[in-house]
N, C-alpha and C positions, 0 to 999 in steps of 0.2 A: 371091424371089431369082431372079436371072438366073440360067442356063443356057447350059452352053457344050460341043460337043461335042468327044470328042478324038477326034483321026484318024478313021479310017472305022470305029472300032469297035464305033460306036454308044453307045459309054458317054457320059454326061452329068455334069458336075460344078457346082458352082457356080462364077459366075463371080468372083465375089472367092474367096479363098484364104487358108488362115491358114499362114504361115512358120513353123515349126519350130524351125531351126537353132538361135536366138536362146535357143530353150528347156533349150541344154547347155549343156556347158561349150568349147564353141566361140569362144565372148567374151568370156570369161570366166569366175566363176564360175556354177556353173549353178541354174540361178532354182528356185525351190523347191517340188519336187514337186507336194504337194498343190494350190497354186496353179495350177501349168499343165494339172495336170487340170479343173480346173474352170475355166479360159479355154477349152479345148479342147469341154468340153458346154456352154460357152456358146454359141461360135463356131457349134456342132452347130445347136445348138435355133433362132439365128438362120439357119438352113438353109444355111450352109456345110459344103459336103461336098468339098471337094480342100484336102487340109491337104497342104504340101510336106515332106516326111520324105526321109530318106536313114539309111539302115542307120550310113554313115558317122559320124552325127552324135551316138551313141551310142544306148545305151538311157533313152526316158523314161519309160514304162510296163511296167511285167510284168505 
């Protein structure tokens, strides 16, 4: 997996990303738990590490 740095921070993410938002209920209703946990260690184990989250967008994990 590609790598991309942000700002001068030195941190490194992957360069694809997994979107979040889609995972509330943002657009509906909101997709169903246990699922998007295990899209999200999917996403993981494919070495995707910048998943786009916002507080806003509710809680999906506790």
């Amino acid at each position: 997996m590609e790598k991309r740095k942000l700002g001068n921070s030195g941190l490194e993410v992957s360069a694809l990303g997994l979107g979040c938002m889609s995972m509330t209920s943002a657009y509906g209703p909101a997709a169903d738990k246990g699922e998007m946990i295990k899209l999200m260690r999917s996403a993981h184990d494919k070495g995707v590490t910048f998943f786009d989250t916002a507080e806003a967008y509710g809680p999906l994990c506790k």
